[in-house]
C-alpha positions as CSV (number, residue, x, y, z in Angstrom):
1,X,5.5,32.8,-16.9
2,X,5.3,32.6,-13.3
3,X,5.8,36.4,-11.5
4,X,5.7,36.8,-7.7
5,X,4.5,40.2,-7.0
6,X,3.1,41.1,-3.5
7,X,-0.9,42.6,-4.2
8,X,-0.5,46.2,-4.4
9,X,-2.3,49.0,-6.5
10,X,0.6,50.4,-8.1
11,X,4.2,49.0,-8.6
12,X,7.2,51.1,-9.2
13,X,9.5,49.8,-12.4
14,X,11.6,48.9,-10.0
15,X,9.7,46.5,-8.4
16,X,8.5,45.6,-12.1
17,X,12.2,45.0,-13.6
18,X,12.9,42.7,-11.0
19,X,9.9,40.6,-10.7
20,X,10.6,40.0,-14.7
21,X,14.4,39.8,-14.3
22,X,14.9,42.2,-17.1
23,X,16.5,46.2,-17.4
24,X,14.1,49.2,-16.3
25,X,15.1,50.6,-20.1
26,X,13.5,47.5,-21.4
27,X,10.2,48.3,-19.6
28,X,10.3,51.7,-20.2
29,X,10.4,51.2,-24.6
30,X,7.9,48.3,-24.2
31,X,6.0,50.7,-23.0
32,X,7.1,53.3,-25.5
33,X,6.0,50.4,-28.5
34,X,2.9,49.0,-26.8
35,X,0.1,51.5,-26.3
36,X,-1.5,48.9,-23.9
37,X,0.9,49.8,-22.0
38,X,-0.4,52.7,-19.6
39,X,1.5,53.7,-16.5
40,X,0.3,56.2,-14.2
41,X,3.0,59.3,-13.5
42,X,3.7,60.9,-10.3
43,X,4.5,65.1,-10.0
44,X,8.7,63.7,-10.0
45,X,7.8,61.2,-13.1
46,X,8.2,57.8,-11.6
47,X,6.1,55.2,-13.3
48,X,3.6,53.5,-11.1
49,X,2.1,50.3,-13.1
50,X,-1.0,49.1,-11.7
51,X,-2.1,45.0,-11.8
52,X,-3.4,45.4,-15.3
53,X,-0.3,46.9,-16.7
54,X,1.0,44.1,-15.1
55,X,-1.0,41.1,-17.0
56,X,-0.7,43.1,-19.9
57,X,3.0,43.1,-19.3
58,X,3.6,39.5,-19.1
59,X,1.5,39.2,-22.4
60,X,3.9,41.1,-23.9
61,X,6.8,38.8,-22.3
62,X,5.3,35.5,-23.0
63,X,4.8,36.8,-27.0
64,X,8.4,38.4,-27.5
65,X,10.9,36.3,-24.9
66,X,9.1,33.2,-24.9
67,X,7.3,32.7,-28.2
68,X,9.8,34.5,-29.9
69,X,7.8,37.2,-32.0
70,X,9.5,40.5,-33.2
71,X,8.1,44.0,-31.6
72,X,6.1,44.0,-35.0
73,X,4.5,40.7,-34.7
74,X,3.9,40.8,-31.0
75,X,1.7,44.1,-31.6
76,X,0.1,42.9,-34.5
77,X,-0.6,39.6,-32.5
78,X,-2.4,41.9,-29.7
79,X,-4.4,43.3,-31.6
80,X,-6.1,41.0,-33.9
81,X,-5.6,37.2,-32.0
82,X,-5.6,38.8,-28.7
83,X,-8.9,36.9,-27.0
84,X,-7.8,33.6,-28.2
85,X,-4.1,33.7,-27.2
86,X,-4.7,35.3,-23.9
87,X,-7.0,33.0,-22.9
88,X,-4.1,30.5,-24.0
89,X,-1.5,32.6,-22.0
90,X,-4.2,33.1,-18.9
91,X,-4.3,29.0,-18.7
92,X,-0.7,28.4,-19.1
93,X,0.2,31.2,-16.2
94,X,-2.4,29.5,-13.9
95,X,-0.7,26.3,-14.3
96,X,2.6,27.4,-13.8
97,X,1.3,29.0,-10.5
98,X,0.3,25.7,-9.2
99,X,3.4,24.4,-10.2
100,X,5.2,26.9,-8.3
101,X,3.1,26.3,-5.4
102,X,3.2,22.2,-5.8
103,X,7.3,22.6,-5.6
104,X,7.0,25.0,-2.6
105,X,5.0,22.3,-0.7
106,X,7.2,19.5,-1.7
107,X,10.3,21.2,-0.9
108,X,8.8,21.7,2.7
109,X,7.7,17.9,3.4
């Protein structure tokens, strides 16, 4: 999975949601179910993720919306196959990067 987020230290959920074209609730309980998950807080609350909440969240993505694992699995999963399968995931989002890029250029010649 291919996200386009500008580079910034913190995103809001907001920002987040959008990039991964899903509900703010549905960030909010991943991060209620996947302790990898920690946002910073502000004095009002708001959740600020930074760029490793971030990778960790599309990890999380690619295991339950594209693979297909339950909540259980996908935890499971990160925890005890989660060098190999990240380095899987890390290759895979690389190269759907360049693809993004390669259809960018095309659609400009």
């Amino acid at each position: 999975m291919y996200i386009e987020l500008p580079e910034k230290r913190y995103y809001s959920i907001g920002e987040v949601a959008k990039a991964f074209n899903v509900n703010t609730s549905l960030i909010r309980f991943w991060e209620k179910e996947f302790d990898v998950l920690k946002p910073k807080k502000n004095a009002k609350g708001n959740r600020k993720f930074t760029p490793e909440d971030i990778e960790n969240l599309k990890f999380i993505f690619y295991l339950v919306k594209e693979r297909g694992f339950t909540l259980e699995g996908a935890k499971i999963h990160l925890k005890e196959e989660k060098k190999e399968t990240l380095n899987n995931f890390e290759i895979i989002s690389k190269l759907e990067g360049i693809k993004n890029q390669l259809i960018k250029i095309k659609e400009h010649l």
